[in-house]
C-alpha positions as YAML, in Angstrom:
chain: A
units: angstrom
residues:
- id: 1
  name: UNK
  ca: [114.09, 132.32, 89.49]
- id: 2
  name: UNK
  ca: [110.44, 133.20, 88.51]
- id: 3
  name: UNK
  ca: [107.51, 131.11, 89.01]
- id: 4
  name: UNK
  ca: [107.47, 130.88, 85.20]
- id: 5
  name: UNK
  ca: [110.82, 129.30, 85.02]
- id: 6
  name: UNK
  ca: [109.34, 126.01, 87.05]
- id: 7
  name: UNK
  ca: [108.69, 123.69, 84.35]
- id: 8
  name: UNK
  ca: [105.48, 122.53, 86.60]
- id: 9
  name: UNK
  ca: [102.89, 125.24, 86.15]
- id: 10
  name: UNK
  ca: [103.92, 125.75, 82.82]
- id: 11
  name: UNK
  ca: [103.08, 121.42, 82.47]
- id: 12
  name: UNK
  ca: [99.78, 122.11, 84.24]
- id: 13
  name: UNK
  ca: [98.45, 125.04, 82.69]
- id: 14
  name: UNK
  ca: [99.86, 124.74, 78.79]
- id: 15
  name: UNK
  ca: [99.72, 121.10, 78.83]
- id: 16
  name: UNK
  ca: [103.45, 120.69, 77.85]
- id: 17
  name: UNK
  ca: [106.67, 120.94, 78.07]
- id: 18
  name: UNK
  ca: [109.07, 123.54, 76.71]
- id: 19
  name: UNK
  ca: [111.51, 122.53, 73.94]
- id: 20
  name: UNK
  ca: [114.93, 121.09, 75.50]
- id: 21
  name: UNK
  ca: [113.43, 120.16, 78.62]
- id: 22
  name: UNK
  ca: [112.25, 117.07, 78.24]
- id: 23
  name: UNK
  ca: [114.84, 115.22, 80.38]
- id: 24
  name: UNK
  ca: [113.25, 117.08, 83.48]
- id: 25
  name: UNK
  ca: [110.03, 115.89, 83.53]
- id: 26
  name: UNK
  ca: [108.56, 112.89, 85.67]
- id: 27
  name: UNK
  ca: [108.80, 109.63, 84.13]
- id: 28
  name: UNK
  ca: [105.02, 109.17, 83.58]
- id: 29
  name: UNK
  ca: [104.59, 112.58, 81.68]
- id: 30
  name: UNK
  ca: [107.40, 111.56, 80.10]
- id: 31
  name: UNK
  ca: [106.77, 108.28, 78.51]
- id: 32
  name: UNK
  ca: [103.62, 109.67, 77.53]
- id: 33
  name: UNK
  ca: [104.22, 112.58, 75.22]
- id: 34
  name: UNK
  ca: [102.83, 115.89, 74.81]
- id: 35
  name: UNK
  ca: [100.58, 117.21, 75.46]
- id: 36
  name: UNK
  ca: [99.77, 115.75, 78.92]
- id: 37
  name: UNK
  ca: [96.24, 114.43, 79.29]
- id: 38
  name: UNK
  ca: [93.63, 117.35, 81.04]
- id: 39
  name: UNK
  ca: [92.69, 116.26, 84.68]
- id: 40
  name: UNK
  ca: [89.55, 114.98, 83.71]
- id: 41
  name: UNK
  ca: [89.26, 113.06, 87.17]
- id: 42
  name: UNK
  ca: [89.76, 115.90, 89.73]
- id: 43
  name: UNK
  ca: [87.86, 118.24, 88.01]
- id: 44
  name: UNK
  ca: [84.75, 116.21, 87.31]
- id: 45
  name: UNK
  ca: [84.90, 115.03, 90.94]
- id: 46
  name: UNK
  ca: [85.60, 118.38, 92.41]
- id: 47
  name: UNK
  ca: [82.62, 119.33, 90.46]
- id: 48
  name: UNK
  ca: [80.57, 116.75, 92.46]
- id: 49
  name: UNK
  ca: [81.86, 117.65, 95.12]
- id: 50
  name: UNK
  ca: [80.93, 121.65, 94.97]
- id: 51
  name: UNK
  ca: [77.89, 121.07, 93.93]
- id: 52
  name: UNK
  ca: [76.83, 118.56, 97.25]
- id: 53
  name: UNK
  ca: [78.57, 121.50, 99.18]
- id: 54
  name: UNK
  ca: [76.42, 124.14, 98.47]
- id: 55
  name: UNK
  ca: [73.27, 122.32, 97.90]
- id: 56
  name: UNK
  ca: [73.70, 121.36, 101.69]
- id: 57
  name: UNK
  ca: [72.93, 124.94, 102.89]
- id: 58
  name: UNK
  ca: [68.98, 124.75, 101.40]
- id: 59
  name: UNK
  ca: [68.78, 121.29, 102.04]
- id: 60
  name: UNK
  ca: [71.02, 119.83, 105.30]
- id: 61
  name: UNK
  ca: [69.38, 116.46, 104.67]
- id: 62
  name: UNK
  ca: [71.97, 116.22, 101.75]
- id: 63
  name: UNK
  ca: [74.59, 116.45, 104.53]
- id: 64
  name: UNK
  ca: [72.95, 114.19, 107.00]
- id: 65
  name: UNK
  ca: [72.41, 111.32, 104.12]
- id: 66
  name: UNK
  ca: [76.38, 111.32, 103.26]
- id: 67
  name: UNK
  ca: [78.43, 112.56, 106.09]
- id: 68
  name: UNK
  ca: [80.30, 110.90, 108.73]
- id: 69
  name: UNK
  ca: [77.12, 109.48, 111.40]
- id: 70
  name: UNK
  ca: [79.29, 107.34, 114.25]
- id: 71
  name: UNK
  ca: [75.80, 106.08, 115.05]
- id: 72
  name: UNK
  ca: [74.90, 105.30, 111.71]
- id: 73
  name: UNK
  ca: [78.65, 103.24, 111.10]
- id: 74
  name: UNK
  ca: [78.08, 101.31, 113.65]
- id: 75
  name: UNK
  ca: [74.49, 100.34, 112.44]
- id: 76
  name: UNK
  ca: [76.50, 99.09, 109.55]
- id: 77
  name: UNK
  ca: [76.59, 102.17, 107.17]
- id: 78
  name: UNK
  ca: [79.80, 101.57, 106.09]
- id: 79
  name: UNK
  ca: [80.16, 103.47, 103.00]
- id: 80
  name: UNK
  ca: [79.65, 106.80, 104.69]
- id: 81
  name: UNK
  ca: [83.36, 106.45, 104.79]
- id: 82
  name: UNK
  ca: [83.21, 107.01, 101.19]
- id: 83
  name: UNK
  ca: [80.47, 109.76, 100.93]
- id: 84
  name: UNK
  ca: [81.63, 112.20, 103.85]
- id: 85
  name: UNK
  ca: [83.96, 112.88, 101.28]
- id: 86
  name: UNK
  ca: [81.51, 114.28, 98.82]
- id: 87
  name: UNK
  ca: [80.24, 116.95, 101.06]
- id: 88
  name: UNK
  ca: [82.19, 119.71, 103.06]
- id: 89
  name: UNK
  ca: [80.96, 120.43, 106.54]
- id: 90
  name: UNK
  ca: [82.80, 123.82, 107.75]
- id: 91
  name: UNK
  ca: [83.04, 127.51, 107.57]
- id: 92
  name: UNK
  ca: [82.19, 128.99, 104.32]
- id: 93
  name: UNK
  ca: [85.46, 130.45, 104.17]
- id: 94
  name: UNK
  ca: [87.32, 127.74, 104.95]
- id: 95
  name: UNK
  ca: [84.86, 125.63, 102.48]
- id: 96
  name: UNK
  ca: [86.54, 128.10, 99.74]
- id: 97
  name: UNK
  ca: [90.15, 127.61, 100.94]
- id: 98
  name: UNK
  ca: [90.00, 123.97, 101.35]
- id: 99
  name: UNK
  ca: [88.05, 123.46, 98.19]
- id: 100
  name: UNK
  ca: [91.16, 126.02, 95.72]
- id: 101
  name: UNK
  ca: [93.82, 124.12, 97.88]
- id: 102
  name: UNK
  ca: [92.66, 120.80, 96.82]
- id: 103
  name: UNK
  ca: [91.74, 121.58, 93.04]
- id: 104
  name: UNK
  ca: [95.05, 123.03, 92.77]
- id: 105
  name: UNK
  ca: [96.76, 119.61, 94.38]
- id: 106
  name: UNK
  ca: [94.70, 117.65, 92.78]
- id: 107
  name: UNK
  ca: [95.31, 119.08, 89.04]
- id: 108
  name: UNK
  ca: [98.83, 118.76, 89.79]
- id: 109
  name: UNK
  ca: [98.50, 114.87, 91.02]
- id: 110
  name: UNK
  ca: [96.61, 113.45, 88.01]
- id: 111
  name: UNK
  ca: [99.07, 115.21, 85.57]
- id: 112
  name: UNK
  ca: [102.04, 113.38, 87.40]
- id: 113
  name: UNK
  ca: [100.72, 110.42, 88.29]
- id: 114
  name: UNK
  ca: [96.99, 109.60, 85.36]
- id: 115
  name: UNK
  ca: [93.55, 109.13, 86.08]
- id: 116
  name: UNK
  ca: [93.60, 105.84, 87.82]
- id: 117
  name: UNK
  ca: [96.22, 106.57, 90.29]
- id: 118
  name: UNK
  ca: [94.69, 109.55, 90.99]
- id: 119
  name: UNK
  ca: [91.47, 108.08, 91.78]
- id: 120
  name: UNK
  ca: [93.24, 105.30, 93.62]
- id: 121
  name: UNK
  ca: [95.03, 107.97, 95.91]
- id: 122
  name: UNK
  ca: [92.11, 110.79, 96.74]
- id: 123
  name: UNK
  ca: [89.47, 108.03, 97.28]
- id: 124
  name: UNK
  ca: [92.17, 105.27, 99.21]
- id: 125
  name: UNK
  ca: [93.34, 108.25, 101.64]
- id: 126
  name: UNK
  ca: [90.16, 109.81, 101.89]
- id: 127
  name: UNK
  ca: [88.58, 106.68, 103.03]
- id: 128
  name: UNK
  ca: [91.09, 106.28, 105.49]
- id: 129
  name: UNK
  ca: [91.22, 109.63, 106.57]
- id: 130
  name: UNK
  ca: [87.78, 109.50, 107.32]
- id: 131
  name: UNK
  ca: [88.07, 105.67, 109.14]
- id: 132
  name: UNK
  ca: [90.97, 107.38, 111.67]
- id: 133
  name: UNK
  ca: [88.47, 110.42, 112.43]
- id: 134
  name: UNK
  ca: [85.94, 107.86, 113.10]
- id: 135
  name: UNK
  ca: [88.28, 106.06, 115.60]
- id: 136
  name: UNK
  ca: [89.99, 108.90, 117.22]
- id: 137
  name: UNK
  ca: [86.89, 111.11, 117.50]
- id: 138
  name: UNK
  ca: [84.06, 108.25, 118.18]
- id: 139
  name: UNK
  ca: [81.23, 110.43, 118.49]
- id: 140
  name: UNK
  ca: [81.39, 113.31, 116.16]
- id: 141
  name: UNK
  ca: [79.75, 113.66, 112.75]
- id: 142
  name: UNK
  ca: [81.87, 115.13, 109.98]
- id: 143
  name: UNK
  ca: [82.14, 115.42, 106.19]
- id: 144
  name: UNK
  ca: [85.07, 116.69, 104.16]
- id: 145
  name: UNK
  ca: [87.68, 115.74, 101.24]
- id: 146
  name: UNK
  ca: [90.08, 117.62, 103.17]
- id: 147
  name: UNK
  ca: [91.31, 114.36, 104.12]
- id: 148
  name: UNK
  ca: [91.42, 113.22, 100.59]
- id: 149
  name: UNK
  ca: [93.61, 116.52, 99.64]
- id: 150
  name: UNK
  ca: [95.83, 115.39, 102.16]
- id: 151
  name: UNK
  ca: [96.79, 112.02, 100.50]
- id: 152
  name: UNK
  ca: [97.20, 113.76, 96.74]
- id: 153
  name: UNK
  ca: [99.64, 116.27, 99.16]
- id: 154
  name: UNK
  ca: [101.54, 113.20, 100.34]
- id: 155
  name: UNK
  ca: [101.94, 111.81, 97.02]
- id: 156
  name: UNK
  ca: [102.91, 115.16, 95.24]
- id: 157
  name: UNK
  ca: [105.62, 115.49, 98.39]
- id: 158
  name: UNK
  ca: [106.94, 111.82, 97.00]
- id: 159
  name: UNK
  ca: [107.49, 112.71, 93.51]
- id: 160
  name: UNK
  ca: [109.13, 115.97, 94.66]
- id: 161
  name: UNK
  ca: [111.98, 114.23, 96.49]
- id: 162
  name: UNK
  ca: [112.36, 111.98, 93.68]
- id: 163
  name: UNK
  ca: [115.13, 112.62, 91.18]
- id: 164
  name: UNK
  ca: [111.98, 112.69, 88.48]
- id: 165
  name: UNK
  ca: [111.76, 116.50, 90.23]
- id: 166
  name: UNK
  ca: [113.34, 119.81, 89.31]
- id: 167
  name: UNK
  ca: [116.23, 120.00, 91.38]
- id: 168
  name: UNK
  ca: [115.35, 122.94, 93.42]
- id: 169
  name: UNK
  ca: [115.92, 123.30, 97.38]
- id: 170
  name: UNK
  ca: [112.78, 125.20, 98.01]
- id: 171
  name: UNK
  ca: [110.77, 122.16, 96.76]
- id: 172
  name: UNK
  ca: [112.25, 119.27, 98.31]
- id: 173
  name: UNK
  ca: [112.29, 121.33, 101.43]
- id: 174
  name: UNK
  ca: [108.57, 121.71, 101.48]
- id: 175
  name: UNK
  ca: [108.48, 118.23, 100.97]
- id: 176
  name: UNK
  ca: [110.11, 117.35, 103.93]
- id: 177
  name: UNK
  ca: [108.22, 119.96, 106.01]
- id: 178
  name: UNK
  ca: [104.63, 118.33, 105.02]
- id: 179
  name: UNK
  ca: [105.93, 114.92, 105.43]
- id: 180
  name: UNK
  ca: [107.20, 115.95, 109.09]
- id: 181
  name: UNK
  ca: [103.67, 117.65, 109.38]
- id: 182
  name: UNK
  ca: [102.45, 113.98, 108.46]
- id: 183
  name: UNK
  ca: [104.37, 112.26, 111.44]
- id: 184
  name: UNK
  ca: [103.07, 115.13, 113.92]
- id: 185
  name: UNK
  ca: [99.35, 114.97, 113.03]
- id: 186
  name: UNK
  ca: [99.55, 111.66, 113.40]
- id: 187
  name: UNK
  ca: [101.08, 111.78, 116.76]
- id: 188
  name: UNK
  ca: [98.32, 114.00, 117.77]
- id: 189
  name: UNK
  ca: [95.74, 111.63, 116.76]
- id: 190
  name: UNK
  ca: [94.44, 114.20, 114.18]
- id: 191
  name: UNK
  ca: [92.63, 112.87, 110.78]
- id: 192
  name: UNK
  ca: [94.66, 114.25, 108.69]
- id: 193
  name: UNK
  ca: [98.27, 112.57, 109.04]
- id: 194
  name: UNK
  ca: [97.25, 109.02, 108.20]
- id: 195
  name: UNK
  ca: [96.10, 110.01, 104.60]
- id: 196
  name: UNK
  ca: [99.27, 112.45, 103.99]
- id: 197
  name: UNK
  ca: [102.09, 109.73, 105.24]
- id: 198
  name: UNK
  ca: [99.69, 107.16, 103.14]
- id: 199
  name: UNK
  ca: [99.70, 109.26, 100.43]
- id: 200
  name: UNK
  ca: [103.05, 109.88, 100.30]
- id: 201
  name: UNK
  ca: [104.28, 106.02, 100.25]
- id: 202
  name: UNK
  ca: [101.81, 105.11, 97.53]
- id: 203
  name: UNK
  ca: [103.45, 107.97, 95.34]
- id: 204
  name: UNK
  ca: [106.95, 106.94, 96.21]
- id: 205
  name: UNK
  ca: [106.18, 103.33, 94.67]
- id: 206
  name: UNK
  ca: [104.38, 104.98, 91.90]
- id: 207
  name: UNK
  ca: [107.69, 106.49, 91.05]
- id: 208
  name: UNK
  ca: [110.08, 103.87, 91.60]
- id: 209
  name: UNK
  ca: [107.93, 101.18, 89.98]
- id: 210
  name: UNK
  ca: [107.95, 104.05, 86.80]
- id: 211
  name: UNK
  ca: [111.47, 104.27, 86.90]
- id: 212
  name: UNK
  ca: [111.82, 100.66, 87.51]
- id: 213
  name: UNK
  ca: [110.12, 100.08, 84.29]
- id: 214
  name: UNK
  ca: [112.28, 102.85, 82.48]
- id: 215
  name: UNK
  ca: [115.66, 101.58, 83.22]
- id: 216
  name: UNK
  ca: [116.01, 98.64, 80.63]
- id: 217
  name: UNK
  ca: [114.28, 101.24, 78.30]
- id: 218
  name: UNK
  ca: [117.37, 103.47, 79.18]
- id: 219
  name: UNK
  ca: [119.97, 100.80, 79.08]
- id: 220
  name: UNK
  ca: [118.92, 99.09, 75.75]
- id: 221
  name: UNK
  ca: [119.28, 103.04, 74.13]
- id: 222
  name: UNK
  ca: [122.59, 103.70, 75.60]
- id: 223
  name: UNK
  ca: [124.14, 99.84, 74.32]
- id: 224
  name: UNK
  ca: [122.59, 100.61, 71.08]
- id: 225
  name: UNK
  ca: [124.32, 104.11, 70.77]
- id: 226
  name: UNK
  ca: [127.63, 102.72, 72.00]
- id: 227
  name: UNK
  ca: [127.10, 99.74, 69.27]
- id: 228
  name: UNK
  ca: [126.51, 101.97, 66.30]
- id: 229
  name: UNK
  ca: [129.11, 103.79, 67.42]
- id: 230
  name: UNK
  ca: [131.75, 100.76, 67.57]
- id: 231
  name: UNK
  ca: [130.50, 99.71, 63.79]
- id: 232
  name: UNK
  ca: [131.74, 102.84, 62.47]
...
């Protein structure tokens, strides 16, 4: 099978769906119609966020004002939970991967799951992310949305297990490996795992609560059928 065959990058990049293949997409694009909504969300705040990253470079007392500053938390800054995650503090390579890896999540995320929930999800698990490295690694300064990528990963992972997915092993394996990756970083008291397994149960009861919600929808269309049906 091609990539081009996957009814997901042809959703994300054409902004809809091939004729006859309606019945395979998630229930939110679904109920929706076509064409999908653009992913206004994770670019505009990607935006911000590359901006704040490179600015940092010719002026470090960008970084210093938003990141992660253990003594500055405990004096009370609380929302520099919040604002490490407008600011990347690594390698400039790893800036670059971190930075595609999450634009290409997040584009993904919004499409499945809308604006809010997205939102909800990259700022929730980044937020946490950031409160776990600030407990397991008390006196280090940091900044980064990697742990905000993580959560759209875990939520992504969800709907790809669901039965809303295309039913193809290579996906739902993935899945499975990331959410194991999850448990493990966890275990290892790394940043990262919290907002993934997070992530991942807030877009499981995304899609049940959709599917919850399109199941007298469903029911109501197949009684009608089978009534018009009996009347002849």
């Amino acid at each position: 099978m091609r990539v081009g065959d996957f009814l997901g990058p042809r959703i994300i990049f054409e902004g809809r769906v091939p004729a006859g293949q309606g019945s395979k997409l998630p229930p939110r694009l679904e109920s929706r119609g076509f064409p999908v909504s653009r992913p206004v969300r994770c670019c505009g705040g990607r935006g911000d966020h590359h901006v704040l990253t490179v600015l940092q470079y010719r002026r470090p007392e960008i970084r210093l004002a938003l990141w992660r500053d253990p003594e500055q938390l405990r004096a009370g800054q609380w929302w520099r939970l919040l604002t490490a995650l407008f600011v990347q503090y690594d390698a400039a390579w790893m800036i670059v991967v971190v930075l595609v890896l999450i634009t290409a999540v997040g584009v993904l995320a919004e499409r499945l799951f809308g604006h809010l929930y997205w939102l909800l999800i990259y700022f929730g698990c980044g937020v946490v992310g950031q409160a776990f490295g600030w407990l397991w690694l008390p006196h280090t300064s940091d900044a980064g949305a990697s742990v905000a990528g993580a959560g759209l990963l875990g939520a992504v992972c969800a709907w790809l297990l669901s039965p809303a997915a295309p039913r193809l092993a290579r996906l739902w394996v993935w899945a499975i490996v990331w959410l194991v990756v999850g448990v493990v970083l966890t275990a290892v008291r790394d940043m990262h795992g919290p907002p993934l397994l997070i992530g991942f149960s807030l877009g499981a009861l995304l899609v049940w609560r959709d599917q919850r919600r399109q199941a007298p929808d469903s029911e109501y269309s197949s009684d009608s059928r089978s009534w018009r049906r009996a009347r002849r």
